[in-house]
C-alpha positions in Angstrom: -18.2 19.1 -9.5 -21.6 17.7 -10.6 -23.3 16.1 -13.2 -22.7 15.3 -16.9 -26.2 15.1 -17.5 -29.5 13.6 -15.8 -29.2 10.0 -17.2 -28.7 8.4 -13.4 -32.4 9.3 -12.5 -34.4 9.5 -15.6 -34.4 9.6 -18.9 -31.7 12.4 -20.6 -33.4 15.7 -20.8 -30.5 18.1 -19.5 -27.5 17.7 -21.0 -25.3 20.0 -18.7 -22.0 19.3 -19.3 -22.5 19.5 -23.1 -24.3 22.5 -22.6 -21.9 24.5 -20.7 -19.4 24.1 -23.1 -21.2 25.3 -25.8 -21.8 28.4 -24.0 -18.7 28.6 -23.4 -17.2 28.3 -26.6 -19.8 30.6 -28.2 -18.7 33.6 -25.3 -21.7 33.2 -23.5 -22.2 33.0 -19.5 -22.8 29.2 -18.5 -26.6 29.1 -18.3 -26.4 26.3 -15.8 -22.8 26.6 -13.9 -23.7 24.7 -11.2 -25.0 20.7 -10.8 -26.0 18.2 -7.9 -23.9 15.4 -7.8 -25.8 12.6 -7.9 -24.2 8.6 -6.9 -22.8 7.0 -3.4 -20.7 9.1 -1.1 -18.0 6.5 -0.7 -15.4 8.0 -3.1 -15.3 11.7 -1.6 -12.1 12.8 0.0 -14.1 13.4 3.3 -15.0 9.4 3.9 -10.8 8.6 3.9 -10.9 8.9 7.8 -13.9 6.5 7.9 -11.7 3.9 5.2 -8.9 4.3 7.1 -11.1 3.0 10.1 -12.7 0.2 8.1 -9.6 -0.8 6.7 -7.9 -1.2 10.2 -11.3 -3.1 11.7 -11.5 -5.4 8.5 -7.4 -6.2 8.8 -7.7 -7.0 12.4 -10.4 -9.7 11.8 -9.5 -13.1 12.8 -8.3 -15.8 10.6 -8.7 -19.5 11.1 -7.5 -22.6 9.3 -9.4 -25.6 9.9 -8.6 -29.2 8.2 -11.3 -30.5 5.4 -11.2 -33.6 3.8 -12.6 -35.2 0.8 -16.4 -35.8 1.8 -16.4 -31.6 2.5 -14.3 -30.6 -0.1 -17.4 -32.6 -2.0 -20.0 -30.6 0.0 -18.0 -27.4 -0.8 -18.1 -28.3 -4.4 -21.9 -28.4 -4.6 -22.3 -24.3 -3.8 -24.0 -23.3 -1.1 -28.1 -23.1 -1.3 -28.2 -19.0 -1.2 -24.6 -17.8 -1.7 -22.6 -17.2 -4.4 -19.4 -19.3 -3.5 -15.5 -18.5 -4.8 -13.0 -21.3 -4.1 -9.7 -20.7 -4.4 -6.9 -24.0 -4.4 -3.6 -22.4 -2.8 -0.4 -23.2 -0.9 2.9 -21.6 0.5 5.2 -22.9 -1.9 3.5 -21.5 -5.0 4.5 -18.1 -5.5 1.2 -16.8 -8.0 -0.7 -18.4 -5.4 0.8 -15.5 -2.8 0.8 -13.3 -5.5 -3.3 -13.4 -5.9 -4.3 -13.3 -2.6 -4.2 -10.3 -1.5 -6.6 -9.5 -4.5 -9.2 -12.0 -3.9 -8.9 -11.0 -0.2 -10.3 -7.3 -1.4 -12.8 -9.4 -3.7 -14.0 -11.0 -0.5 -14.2 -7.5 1.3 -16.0 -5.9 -1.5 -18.9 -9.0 -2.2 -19.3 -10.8 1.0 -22.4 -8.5 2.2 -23.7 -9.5 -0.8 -24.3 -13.2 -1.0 -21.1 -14.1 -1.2 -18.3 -16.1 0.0 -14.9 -16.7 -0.2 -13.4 -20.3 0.4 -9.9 -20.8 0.4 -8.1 -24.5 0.2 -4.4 -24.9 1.1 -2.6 -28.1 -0.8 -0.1 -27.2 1.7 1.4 -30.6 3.8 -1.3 -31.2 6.7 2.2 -30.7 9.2 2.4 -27.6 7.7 -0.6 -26.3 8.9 1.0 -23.4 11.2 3.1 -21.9 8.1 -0.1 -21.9 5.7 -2.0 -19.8 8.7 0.5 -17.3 9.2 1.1 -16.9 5.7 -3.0 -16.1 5.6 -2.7 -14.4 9.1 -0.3 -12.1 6.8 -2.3 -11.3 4.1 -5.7 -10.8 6.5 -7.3 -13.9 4.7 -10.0 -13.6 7.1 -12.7 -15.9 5.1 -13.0 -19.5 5.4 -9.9 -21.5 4.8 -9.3 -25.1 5.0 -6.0 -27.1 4.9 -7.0 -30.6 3.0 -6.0 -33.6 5.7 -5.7 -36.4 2.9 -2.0 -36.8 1.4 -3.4 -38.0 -1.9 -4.2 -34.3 -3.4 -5.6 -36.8 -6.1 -8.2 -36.9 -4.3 -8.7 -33.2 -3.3 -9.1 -32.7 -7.1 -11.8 -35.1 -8.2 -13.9 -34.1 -5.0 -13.6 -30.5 -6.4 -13.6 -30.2 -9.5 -13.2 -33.1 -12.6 -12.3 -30.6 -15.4 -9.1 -29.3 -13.1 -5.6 -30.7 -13.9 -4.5 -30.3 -10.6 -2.0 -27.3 -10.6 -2.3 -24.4 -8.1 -3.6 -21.5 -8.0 -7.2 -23.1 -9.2 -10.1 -20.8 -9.2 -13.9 -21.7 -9.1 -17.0 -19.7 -8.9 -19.8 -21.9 -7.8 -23.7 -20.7 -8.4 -26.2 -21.9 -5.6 -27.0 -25.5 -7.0 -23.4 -26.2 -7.6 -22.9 -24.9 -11.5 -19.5 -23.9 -12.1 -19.4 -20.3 -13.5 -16.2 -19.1 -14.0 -13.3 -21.4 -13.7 -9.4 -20.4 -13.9 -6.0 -22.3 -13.5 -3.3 -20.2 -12.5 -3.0 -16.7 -11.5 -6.6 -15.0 -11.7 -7.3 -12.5 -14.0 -8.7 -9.7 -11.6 -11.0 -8.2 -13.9 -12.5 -11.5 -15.1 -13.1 -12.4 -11.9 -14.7 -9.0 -10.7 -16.7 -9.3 -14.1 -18.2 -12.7 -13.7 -18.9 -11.9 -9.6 -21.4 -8.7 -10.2 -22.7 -10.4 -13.6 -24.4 -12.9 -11.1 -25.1 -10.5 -8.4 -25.9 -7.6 -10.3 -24.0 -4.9 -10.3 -25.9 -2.8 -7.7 -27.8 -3.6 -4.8 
């Protein structure tokens, strides 16, 4: 275990991993068989107890579905003034739409210390309102989710967003100051996603 070579602090000077092979294929003892590991702790076997433990906390977190209509879904759509702001459109009775959101629930878990949030919007009948929150009770959903109150889902799509069609899953990424950066209809592409989060946020802290 260690390095491949000192590129994480400074500029390349020791190139160990390179090195050691080439003593080893010329016969020679290793001049340097042993590195620091350099880079955050969270991946060593030793912190599985402590994930286990975070893990459990984060899946016991309460979740909540409150009614918006179209004046907030408005608001929503204008991105909040410091955080970087992921809406996803969902209900029951689309299948991709269960499918995702377990995904974007780890999104939300990995970004939301980080000027982030998650939003979610269930199309879901207002009546139904009990089977959309078990369904995100389920899947630990534990950001902020509306139900939309109006019947016209018409509606629910101008106030969001006017380039949508209006079929669910719907996927937004909204800057501070309300500019759409990554927009997706249907099931997310995971990667995509993750790769247009960190290249607003950066990809470290």
């Amino acid at each position: 275990v260690g390095r491949i070579d000192d590129s994480e602090v400074k500029q390349v000077k020791s190139h160990d991993a390179a090195n050691a092979l080439d003593d080893l294929l010329a016969g020679k003892p290793v001049a340097v068989a042993k590195t620091k590991v350099f880079g955050c702790s969270t991946k060593w076997a030793v912190k599985r107890d402590d994930a286990k433990k975070w893990l459990a906390k984060a899946d016991a977190e309460t979740v909540e579905l409150k009614p918006i209509d179209e004046a907030g879904v408005r608001e929503l759509a204008k991105g909040d003034e410091k955080k970087l702001r992921l809406v996803n459109v969902w209900a029951t009775w689309c299948p991709p739409c269960v499918n995702e959101m377990p995904e974007l629930v780890t999104i939300n878990r990995m970004y939301r210390k980080r000027g982030f949030e998650m939003v979610t919007i269930s199309m879901d009948a207002l009546e139904k309102k009990d089977r959309a929150l078990e369904k995100l009770i389920e899947l630990h959903a534990a950001g902020t989710n509306f139900i939309f109150s109006a019947e016209d889902k018409d509606k629910l799509v101008d106030a969001l967003d006017k380039e949508w069609q209006g079929p669910v899953p719907h996927t937004l990424l909204i800057a501070p100051g309300g500019k759409v950066i990554y927009r997706h209809a249907g099931e997310i592409n995971v990667m995509e996603l993750r790769q247009a989060i960190v290249g607003y946020l950066g990809r470290t802290y």
